[in-house]
N, C-alpha and C positions, 0 to 999 in steps of 0.2 A: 468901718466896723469898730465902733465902740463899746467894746462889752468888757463887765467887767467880773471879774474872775466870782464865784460864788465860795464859799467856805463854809459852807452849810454842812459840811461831812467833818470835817474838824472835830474831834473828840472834846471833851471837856475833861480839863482833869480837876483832880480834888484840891491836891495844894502840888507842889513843886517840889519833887523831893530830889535830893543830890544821889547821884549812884555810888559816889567814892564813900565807901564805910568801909571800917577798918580790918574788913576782914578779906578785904579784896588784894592788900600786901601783907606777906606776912615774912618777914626776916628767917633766912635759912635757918637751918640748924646747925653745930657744927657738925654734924656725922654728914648732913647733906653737902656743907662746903671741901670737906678732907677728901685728898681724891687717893685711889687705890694703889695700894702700893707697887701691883703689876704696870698700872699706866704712870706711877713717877718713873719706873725703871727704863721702861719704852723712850720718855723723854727724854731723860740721863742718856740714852745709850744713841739717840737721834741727834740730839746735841754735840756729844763726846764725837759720833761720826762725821758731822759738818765742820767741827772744830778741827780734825785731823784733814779733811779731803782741803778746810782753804789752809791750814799750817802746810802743806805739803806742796799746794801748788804757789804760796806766795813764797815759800825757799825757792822753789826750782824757777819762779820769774826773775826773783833777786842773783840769780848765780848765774843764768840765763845775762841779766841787764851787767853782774860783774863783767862775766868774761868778755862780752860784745865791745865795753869799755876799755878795762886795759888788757886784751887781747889775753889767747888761752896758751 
């Protein structure tokens, strides 16, 4: 079975135009890039939390690994 594919349905175009025009990126704004001052505080206060939970458990491995060392 030698047959060979037919392309008869193939469109014809006019000329070949590129799709990237320049209106398809368009650079934020800055009102769009500033983020709200309720969600800096949320982050502030999620960082501040994780900051404290390993500050606390890397004392307590360290005093943990003291005393195991030279005895309490």
């Amino acid at each position: 079975m030698n047959q060979i594919p037919s392309h008869s349905q193939m469109p014809t175009f006019v000329k070949n135009e590129s799709n990237t025009k320049p209106l398809l990126f368009q650079h934020p704004t800055t009102s769009e890039m500033r983020r709200s001052r309720l969600a800096q505080f949320k982050a502030d206060a999620k960082d501040f939390a994780l900051f404290i939970v390993f500050a606390i458990c890397a004392w307590l491995l360290i005093t943990l690994l003291l005393t195991a060392f030279f005895g309490g």
